[in-house]
N, C-alpha and C positions, 0 to 999 in steps of 0.2 A: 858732339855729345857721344863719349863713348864709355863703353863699360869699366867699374872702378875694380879693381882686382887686389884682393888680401892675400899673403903668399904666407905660409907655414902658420898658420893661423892655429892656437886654441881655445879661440874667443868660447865664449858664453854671450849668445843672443839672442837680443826680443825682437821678431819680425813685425810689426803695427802695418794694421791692412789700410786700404785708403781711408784716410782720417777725414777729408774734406773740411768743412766750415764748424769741425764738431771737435773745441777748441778743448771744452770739460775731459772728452776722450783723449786728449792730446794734453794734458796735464797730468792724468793719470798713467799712463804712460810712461811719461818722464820722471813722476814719481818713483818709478823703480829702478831707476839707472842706476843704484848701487849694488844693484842685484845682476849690475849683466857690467859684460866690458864693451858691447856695442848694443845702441837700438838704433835696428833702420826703421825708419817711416817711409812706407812704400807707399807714395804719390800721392796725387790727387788732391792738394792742400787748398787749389785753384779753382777749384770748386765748390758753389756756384762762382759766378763769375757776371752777373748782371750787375754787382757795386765793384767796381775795381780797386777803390779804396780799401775794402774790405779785404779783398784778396791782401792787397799789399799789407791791412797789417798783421793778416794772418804771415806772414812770410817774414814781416819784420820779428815777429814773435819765434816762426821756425829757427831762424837767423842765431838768436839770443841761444837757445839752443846747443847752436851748430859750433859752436864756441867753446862748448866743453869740452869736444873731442871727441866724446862718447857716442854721440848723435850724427846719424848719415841720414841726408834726404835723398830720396830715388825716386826720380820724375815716375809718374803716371801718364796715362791715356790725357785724361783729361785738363793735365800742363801742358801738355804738348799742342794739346787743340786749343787753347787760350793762346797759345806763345805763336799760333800762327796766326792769330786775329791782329796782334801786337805790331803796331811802329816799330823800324830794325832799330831806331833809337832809345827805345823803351826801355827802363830799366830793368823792370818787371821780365821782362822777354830776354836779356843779357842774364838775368838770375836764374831762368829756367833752364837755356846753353850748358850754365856751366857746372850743372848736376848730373850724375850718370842716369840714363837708365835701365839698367843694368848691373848688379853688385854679382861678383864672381867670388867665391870665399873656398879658397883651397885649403884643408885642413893639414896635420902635422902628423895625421895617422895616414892621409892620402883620398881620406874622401872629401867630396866638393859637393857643395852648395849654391844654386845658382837663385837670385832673387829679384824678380821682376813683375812690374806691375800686370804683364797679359801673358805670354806663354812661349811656348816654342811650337814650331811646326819641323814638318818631317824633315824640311830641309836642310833645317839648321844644324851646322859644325861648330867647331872649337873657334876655324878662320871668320867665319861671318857672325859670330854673336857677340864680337867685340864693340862693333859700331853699325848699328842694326835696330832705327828706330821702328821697325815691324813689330818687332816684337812687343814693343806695348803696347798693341791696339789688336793681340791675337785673344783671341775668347773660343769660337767655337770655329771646326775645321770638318766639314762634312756634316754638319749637323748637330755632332759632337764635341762634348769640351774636348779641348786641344791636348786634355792629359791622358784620357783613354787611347790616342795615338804613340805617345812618350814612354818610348822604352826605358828612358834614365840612363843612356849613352855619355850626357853631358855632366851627368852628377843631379841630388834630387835637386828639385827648383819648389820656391814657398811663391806663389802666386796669390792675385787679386780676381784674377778672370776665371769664366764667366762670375760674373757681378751675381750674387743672388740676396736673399733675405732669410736666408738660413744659417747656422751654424757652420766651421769649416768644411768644407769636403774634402778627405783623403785617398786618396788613390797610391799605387804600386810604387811611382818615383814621383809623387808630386803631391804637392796642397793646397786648397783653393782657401783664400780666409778673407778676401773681400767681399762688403756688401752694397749693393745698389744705394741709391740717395732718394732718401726719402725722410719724414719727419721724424721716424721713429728709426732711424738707422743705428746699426749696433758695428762699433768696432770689435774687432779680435785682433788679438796678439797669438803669436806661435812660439815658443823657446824653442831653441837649437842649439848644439855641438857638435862637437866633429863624434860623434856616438849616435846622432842623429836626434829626431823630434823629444820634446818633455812636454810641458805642460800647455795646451791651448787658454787663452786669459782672456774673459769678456771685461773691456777695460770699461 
């Protein structure tokens, strides 16, 4: 599993935070894909993960999607921790593999974009964020969301982590737009260019 990387890029994108079992969120969504030249769906589609049935046909559903071109899925925390419960014969666990996660998006003016389900830590370079399943499982580092540490060395990064039940949070080189799983859980979407952030979308 390693990081998918866009080169001279002038896309127009919708970043979707973790969507999980919240399918309506995830129609709405794709409803706007004529309004962008990429949406990523950052993770977490695996979740819950008590009917595995479930799971699969949410995945069969991503899949249809994934078809268009338009559409990138990028594993989350919570793929990753299913795909290790998984039989190596699974099909379910071959389909998690072969997703990045990790999207690196180098723009045509020269600023970059980095988009991952948990965060970076202090340690992280250009050579180890290629294939670096750490990093989706990063939230808090000292106590700390892991973006109050983030200088924006790597370029800004659109995160999921820490999980909360709040609107996005934005910080210096980073922005947090995932929310915890619960009954009343709200996706957000973020737009981006290589100009940087436009409008936050409670989908």
């Amino acid at each position: 599993m390693v990081a998918l990387t866009l080169e001279n890029s002038n896309h127009k994108i919708l970043v979707v935070g973790s969507i999980y079992d919240k399918i309506d969120k995830l129609k709405n969504a794709i409803s706007l894909k004529d309004n962008y030249d990429l949406i990523i769906i950052n993770g977490n589609v695996c979740y819950p993960n008590d009917n595995l049935n479930m799971v699969r046909d949410r995945i069969e559903l991503i899949d249809q999607y994934l078809q268009t071109g338009k559409i990138i899925y990028n594993i989350g925390q919570f793929d990753l921790q299913l795909m290790n419960k998984l039989e190596e014969n699974d099909p379910l666990k071959k389909w998690i593999k072969e997703r990045p996660n990790v999207i690196l998006i180098n723009f045509q003016n020269q600023s970059s974009l980095i988009i991952t389900s948990g965060g970076l830590t202090p340690q992280i370079n250009k050579k180890n964020l290629y294939d670096n399943l750490e990093l989706s499982f990063v939230s808090y580092i000292q106590n700390e969301p892991w973006h109050k540490l983030y200088g924006g060395s790597l370029g800004y990064v659109i995160s999921n982590n820490p999980l909360t039940k709040k609107e996005p949070q934005f910080y210096n080189y980073s922005a947090q737009i995932g929310n915890i799983y619960y009954e009343l859980t709200q996706v957000y979407a973020q737009e981006a260019d290589q100009f940087g952030l436009k409008k936050t979308i409670l989908l």
